[in-house]
C-alpha positions as a printed NumPy array, in Angstrom:
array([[  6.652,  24.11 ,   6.27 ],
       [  6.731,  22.205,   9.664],
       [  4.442,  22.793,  12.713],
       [  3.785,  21.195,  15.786],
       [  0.618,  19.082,  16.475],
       [ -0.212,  18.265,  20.296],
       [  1.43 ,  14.632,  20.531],
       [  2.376,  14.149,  17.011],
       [  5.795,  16.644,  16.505],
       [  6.548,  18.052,  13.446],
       [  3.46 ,  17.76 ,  10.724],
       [  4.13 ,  18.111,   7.146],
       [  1.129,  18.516,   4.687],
       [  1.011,  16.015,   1.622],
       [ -1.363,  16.277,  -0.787],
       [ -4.339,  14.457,   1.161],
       [ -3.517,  16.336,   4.108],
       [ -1.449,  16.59 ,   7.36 ],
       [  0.81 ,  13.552,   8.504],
       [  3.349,  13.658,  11.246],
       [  6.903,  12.857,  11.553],
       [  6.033,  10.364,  13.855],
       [  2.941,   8.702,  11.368],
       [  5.457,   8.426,   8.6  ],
       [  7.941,   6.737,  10.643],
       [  5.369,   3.955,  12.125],
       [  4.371,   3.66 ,   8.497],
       [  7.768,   2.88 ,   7.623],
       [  8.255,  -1.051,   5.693],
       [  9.954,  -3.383,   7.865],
       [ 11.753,  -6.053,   6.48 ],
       [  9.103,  -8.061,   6.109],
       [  7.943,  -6.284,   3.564],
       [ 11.094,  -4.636,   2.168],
       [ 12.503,  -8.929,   1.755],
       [  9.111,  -9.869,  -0.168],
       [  9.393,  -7.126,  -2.851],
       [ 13.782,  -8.065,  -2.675],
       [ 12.696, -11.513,  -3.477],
       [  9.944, -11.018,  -6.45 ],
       [ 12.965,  -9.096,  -8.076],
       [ 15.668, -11.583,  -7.558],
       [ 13.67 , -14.202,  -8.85 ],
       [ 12.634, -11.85 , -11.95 ],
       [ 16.953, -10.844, -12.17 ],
       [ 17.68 , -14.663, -12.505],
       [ 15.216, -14.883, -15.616],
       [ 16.117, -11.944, -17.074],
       [ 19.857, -13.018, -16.963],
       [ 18.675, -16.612, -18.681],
       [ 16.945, -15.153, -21.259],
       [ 19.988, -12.687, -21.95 ],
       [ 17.743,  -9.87 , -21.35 ],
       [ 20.585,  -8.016, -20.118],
       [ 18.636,  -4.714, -20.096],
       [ 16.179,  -5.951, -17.647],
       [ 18.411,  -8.013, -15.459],
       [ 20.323,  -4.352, -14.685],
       [ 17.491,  -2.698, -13.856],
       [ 16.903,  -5.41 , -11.058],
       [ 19.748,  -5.563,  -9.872],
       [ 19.853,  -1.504,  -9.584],
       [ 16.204,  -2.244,  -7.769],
       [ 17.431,  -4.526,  -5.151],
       [ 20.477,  -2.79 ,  -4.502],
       [ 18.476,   0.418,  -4.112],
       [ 16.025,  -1.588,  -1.558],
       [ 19.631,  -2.896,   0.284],
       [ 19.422,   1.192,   1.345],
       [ 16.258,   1.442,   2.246],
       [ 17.255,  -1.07 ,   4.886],
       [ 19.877,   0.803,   6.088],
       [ 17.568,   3.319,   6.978],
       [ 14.581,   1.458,   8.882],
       [ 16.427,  -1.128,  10.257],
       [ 19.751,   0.202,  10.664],
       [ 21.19 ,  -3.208,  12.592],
       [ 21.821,  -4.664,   8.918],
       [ 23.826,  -2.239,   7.467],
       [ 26.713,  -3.699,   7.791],
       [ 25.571,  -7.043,   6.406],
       [ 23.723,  -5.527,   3.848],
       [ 26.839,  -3.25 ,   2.314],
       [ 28.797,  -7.023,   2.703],
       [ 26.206,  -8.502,   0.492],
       [ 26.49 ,  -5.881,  -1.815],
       [ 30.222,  -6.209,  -2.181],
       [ 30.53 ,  -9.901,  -2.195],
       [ 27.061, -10.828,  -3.994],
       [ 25.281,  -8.505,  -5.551],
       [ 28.65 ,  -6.695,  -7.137],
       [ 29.742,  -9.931,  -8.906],
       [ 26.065, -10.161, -10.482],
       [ 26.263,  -6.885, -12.086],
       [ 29.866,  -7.461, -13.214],
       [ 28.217, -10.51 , -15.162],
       [ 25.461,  -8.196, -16.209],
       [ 27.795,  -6.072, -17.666],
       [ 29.995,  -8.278, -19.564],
       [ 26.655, -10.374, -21.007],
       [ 28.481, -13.569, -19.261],
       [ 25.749, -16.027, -18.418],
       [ 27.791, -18.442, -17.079],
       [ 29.39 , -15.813, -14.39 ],
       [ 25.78 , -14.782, -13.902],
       [ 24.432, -17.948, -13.244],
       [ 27.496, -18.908, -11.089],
       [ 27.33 , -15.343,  -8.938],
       [ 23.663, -16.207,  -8.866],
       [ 23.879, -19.031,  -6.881],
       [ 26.578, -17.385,  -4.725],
       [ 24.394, -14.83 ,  -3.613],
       [ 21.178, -17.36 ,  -3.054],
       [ 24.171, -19.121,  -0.007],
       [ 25.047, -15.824,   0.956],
       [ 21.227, -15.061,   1.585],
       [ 21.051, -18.35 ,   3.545],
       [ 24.093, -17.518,   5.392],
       [ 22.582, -13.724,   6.464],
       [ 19.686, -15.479,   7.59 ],
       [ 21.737, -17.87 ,   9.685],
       [ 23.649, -14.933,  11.257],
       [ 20.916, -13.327,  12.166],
       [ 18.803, -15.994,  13.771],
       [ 16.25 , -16.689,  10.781],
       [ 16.981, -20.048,   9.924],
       [ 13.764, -20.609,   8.895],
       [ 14.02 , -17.923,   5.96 ],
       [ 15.618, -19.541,   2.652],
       [ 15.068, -18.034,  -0.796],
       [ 14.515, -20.657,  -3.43 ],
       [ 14.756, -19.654,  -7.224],
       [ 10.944, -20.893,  -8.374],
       [ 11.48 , -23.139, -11.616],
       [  9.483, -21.049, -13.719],
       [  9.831, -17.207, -14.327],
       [  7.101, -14.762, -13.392],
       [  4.323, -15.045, -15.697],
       [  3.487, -11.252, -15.547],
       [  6.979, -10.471, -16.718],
       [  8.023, -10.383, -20.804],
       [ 11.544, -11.671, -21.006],
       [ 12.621, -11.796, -24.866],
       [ 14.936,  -8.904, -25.074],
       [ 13.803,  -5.78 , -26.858]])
């Protein structure tokens, strides 16, 4: 149940306690941190997708699609640009996913890494470029099971 806390609004009770409304929104990721954890996974899809680990590649892309939302809730100025990039980008990845077609993959891939660098142009962040590391993640196992 809701109640009212002097200054705070609506509290709701977790399990360590009382939070407010307000607390939960100023704890909220920005896209700082929502981009990081986008990246780590995109770079983890691309390897995944090389090693024809088809299973895994899916569930990233249904991760980073599913952090494309979470955007469109705390920073709601993207939306638009983020439900593009799903269309154009991150649609044509999962298509490749699908049909087990590396070369699409690899080719929709790339697509999407211009696209990114295109965003970031749009919106004034030059300076942001996501670059495919040559190696995959060394915590990750990528031999399909």
């Amino acid at each position: 149940p809701e109640r009212l806390c002097y200054g705070r609004g609506p509290m709701v009770q977790t399990k360590h306690g009382e939070i407010s409304v307000e607390q939960l929104a100023e704890i909220q990721p920005g896209m700082a941190r929502i981009m990081d954890e986008y990246a780590r996974r995109f770079w983890i899809l691309y390897y995944a997708g090389k090693a024809a680990n088809w299973k895994l590649a899916r569930y990233m892309i249904n991760e980073v699609v599913k952090l494309g939302k979470v955007v469109a809730v705390v920073r709601p100025k993207y939306v638009e640009a983020m439900e593009r990039f799903d269309v154009d980008s991150l649609q044509p990845i999962g298509a490749a996913i699908a049909s087990a077609d590396w070369a699409a993959f690899e080719a929709a891939y790339h697509r999407a890494v211009q696209a990114s660098d295109d965003y970031h142009d749009r919106f004034a962040k030059p300076f942001i470029r996501f670059r495919l590391p040559p190696e995959p993640p060394p915590w990750i196992e990528f031999d399909p099971r």
